[in-house]
C-alpha positions in Angstrom: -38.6 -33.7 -64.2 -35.9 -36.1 -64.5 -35.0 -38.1 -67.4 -32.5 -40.8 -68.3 -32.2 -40.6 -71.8 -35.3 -41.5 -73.5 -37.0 -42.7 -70.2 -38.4 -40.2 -68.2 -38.7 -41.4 -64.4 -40.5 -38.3 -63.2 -42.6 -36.8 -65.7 -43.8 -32.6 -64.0 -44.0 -34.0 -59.9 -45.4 -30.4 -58.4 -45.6 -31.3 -54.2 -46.2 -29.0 -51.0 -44.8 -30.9 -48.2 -45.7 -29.5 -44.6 -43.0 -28.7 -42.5 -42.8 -31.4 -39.8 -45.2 -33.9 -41.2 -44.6 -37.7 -42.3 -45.3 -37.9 -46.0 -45.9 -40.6 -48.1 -44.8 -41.0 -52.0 -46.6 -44.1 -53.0 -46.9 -45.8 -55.9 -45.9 -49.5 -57.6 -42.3 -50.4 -58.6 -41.3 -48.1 -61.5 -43.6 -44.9 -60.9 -40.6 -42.8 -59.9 -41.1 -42.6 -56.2 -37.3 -43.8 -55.7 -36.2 -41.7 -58.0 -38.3 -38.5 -56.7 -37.0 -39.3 -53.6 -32.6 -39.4 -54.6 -33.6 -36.1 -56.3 -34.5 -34.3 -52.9 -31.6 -35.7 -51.3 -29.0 -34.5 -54.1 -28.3 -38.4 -55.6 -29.6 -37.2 -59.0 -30.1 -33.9 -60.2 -33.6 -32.8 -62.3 -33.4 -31.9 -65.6 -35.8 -29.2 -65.0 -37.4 -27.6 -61.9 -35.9 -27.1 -58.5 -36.5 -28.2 -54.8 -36.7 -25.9 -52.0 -36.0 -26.8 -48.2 -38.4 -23.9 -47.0 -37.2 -20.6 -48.4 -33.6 -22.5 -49.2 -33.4 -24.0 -52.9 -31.2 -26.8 -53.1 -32.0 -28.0 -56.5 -27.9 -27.4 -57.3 -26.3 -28.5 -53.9 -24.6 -31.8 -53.2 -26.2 -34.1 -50.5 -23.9 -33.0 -47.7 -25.0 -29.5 -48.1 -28.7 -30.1 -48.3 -29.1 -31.0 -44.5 -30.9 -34.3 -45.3 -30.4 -37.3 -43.4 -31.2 -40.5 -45.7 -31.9 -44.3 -44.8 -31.4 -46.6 -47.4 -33.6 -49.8 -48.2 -30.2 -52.0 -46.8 -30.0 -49.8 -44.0 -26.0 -49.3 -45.0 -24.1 -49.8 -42.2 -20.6 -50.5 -42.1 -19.7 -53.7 -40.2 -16.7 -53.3 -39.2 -17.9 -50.3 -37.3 -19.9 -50.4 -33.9 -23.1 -49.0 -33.2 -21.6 -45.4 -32.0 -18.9 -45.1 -34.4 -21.9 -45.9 -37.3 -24.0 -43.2 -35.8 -21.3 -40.6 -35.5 -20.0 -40.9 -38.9 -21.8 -38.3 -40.5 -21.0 -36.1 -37.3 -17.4 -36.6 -37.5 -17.4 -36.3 -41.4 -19.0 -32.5 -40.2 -16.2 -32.2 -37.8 -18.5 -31.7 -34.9 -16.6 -31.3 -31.5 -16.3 -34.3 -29.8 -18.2 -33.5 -26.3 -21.1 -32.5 -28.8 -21.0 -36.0 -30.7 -20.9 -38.1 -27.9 -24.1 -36.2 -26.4 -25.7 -35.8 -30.0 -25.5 -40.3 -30.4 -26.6 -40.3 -27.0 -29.9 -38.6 -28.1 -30.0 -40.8 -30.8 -30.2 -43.8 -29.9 -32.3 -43.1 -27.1 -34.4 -41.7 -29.6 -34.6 -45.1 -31.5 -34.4 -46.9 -27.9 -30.9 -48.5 -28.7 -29.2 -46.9 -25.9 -27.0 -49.7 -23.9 -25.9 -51.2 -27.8 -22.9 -48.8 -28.8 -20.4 -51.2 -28.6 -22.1 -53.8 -30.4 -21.3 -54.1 -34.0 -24.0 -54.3 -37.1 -24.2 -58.2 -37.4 -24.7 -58.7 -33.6 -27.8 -56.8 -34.3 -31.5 -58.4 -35.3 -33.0 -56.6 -38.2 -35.4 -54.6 -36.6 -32.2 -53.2 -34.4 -30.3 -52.3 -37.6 -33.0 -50.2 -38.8 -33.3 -48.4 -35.6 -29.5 -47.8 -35.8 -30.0 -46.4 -39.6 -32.3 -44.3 -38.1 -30.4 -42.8 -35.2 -27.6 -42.4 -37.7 -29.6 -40.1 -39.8 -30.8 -37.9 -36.9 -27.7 -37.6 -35.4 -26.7 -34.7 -36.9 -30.4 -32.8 -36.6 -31.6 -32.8 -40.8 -34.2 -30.5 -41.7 -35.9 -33.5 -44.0 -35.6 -37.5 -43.5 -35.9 -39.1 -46.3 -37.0 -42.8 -45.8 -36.7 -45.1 -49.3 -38.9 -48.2 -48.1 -37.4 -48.5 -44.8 -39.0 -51.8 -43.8 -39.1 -54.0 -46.5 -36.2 -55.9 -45.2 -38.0 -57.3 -42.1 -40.4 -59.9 -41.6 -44.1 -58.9 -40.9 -44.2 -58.7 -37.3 -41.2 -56.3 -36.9 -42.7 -54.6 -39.7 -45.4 -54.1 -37.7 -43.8 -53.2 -34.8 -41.3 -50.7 -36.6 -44.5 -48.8 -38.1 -45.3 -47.7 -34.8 -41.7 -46.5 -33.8 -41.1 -44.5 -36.7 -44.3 -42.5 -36.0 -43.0 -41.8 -32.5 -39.4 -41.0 -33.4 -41.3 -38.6 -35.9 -43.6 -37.2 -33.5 -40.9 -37.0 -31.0 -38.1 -34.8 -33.7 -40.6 -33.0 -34.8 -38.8 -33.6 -37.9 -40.3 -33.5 -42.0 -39.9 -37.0 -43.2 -40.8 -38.3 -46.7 -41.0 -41.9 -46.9 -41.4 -44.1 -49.9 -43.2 -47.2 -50.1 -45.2 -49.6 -52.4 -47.4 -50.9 -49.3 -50.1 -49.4 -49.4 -51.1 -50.8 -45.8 -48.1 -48.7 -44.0 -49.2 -45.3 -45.8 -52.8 -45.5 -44.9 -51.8 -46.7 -40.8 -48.7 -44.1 -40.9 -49.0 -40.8 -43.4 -50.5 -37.4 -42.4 -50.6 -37.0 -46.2 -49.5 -38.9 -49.5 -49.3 -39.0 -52.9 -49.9 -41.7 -55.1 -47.5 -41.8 -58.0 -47.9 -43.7 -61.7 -45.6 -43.7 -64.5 -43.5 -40.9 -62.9 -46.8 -38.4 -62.9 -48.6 -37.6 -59.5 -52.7 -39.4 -59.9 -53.6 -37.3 -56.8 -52.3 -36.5 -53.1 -54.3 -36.3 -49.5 -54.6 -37.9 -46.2 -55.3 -41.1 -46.5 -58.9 -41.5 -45.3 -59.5 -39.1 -48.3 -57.4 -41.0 -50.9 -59.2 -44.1 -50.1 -62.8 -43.2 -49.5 -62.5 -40.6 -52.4 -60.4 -42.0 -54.9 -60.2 -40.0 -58.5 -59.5 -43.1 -60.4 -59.9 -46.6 -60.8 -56.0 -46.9 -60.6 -56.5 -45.1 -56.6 -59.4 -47.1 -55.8 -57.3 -50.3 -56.8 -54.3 -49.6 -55.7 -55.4 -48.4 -51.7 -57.1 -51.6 -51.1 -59.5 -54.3 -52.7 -62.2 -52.7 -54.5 -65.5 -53.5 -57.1 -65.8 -51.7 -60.4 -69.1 -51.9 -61.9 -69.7 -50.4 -64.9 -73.0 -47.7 -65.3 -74.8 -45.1 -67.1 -75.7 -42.0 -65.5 -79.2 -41.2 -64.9 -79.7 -38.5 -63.1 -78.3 -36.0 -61.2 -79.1 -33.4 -58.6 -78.4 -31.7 -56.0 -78.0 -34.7 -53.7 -76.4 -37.2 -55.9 -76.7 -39.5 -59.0 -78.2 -42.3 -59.9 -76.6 -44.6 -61.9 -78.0 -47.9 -64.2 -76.0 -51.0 -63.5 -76.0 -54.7 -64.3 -77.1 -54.5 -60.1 -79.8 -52.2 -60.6 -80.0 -48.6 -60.4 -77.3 -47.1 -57.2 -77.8 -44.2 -56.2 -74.9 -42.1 -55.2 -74.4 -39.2 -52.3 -71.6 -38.0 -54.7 -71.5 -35.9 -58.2 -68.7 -36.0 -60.9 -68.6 -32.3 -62.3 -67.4 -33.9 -66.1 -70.4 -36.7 -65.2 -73.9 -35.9 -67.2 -76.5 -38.0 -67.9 -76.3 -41.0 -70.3 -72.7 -40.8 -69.6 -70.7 -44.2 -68.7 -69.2 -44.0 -65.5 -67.5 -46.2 -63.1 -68.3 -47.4 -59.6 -66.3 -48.3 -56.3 -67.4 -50.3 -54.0 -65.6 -51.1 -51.2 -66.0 -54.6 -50.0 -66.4 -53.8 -46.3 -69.1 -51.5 -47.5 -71.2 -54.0 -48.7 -73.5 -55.3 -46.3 -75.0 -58.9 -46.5 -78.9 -58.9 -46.2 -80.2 -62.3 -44.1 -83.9 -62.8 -44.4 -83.8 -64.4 -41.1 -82.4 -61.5 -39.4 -84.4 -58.4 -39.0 -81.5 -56.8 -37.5 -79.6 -56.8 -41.0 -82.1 -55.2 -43.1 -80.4 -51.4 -44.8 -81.7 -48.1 -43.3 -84.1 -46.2 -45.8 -82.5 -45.0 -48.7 -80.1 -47.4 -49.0 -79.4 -49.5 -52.3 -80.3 -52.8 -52.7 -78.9 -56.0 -55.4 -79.7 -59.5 -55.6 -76.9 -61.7 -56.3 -75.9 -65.3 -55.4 -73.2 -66.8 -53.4 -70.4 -68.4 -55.8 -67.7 -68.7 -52.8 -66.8 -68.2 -49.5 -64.0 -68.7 -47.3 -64.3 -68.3 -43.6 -61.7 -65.9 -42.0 -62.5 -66.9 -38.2 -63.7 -62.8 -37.6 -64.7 -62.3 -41.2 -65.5 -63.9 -44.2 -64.7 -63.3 -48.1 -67.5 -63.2 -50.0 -67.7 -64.0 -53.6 -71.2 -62.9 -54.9 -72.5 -62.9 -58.6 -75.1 -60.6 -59.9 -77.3 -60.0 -62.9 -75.0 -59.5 -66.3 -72.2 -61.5 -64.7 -71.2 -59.0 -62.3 -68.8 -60.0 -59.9 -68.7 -58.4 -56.0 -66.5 -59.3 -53.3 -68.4 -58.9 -50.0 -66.4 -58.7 -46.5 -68.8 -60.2 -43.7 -67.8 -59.1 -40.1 -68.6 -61.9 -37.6 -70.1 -64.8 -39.5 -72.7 -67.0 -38.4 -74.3 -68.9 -41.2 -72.2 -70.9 -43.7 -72.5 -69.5 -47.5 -73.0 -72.4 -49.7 -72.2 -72.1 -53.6 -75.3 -71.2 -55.7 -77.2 -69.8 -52.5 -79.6 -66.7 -53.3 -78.0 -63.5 -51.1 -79.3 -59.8 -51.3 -76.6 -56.8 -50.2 -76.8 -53.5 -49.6 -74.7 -50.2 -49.9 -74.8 -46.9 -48.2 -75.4 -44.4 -50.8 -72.6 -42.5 -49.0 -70.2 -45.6 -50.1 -70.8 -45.7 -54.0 -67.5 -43.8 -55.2 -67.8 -42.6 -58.8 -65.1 -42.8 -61.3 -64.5 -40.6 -64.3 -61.4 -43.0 -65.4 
């Protein structure tokens, strides 16, 4: 728990992180995920609870004594230093021998693949380059934990891209445990072994994130990893092999069961736009599998994509779907009569 005053930031976070593994602490700007994050590296202290590095506690320890190596969102470097000498800081602040630090920001930056720049100082340096350098600076002196506070939102969305992939490899390749903040929700689902999703200081549920976003626990999960639907329905049955629910859409069944969930309960739906599948009379090779469900709605717009399409689809009771169509061959026109289908499989239900 950590308060300041009468606001508290982080309100009861209990986590498990695995030793090794890249973990994500997600959540929008104000849920406590910065916050959470100074508290493990010794920036803030709780107000109750402690922190353990394995068997170690911490909760009481300065920073320098925690054996965490921190980047910062501005990446920090001093600019009147050059690459080595910004690498080697927190190895000479340790008083590491100096055969051992030049050998230990060798491995470093070859590491991060900036081997051949230690002479160069921060502002010769692109962006992508800097990070890389933050990054060596914070292995150089072999943490237990990195702790990454939205690394990447400095760059533009190619090195982003391109950065997303190194810092899994530099991961992989130190073996090290690394908790990473972010509010983007693409580069925890392309880079986390598991994550938790944060709101108003108070964890809304943790996973991997294939679970987290094909099994959401709430609308504010479903939302928040990717566009979603919400329709609203009354349970109407349950059993051993699902529920089937009454919508404005018609009645969708469900592979899935709520335990709180009984019948002639309102519920809520997710439905993944990619999981929608447009019906085209003309095409016999479109028509659901058995089993699936089925609505009627019509076209209100659509915007070609070049390999996809956005859908915007209206059904009965002024439902609203958004429909993601893979390869497009026929132009949607407004007003134009569309049937889709679902996978029972993909009908998520919600309980809030």
């Amino acid at each position: 728990v950590k308060k300041f005053g009468s606001t508290v930031a982080v309100a009861g976070v209990d986590l498990w992180i695995e030793s090794g593994s890249l973990f994500f602490l997600l959540g929008p700007s104000g849920c406590g995920k910065t916050t959470l994050l100074r508290m493990i590296a010794g920036f803030e202290t709780p107000n109750s609870g402690m922190i353990r590095f394995g068997d170690r506690e911490v909760t009481k320890h300065p920073p320098e004594k925690r054996d965490a190596g921190m980047v910062f969102q501005g990446y920090a470097l001093w600019p009147h230093l050059s690459v080595f000498e910004n690498v080697a800081f927190g190895l000479r602040v340790r008083k590491v021998p100096n055969a051992d630090l030049q050998r230990r920001v060798g491995e470093a930056l070859e590491l991060v693949q900036m081997n051949g720049y230690e002479d160069r100082k921060p502002t010769q340096l692109s962006g992508g380059q800097q990070q890389r350098v933050a990054l060596a600076r914070a292995l150089a002196f072999r943490p237990s934990v990195l702790l990454l506070d939205e690394p990447l939102s400095n760059l533009d969305a190619k090195l982003r891209l391109e950065m997303r992939s190194e810092i899994r490899r530099i991961v992989d390749d130190a073996q090290i445990t690394t908790i990473y903040v972010t509010h983007d929700q693409e580069e925890a689902l392309s880079l986390a072994d598991q994550m938790a999703v944060l709101r108003d200081g108070k964890v809304i549920q943790t996973g991997g994130p294939r679970e987290l976003y094909d099994q959401p626990n709430s609308r504010f999960t479903a939302s928040f990893l990717g566009e979603t639907n919400f329709v609203e329905g009354t349970v109407e049955s349950v059993d051993r092999e699902g529920t089937t629910v009454s919508t404005p859409l018609g009645n969708l069944r469900s592979n899935r069961t709520l335990e709180q969930a009984a019948i002639g309960d309102t519920i809520s739906l997710s439905l993944r736009p990619e999981a929608l599948r447009v019906i085209d009379p003309e095409n016999s090779a479109t028509n659901p599998p058995s089993g699936w469900n089925r609505a009627s709605t019509a076209v209100t717009r659509s915007m070609f994509l070049g390999e996809t399409a956005q859908l915007e689809l209206r059904g009965d009771g002024d439902t609203s779907l958004k429909v993601l169509e893979l390869h497009p061959r026929v132009v949607r026109s407004a007003g134009s009569p569309l049937d889709v289908a679902i996978d029972p499989a993909d009908v998520v239900l919600l309980s809030e």
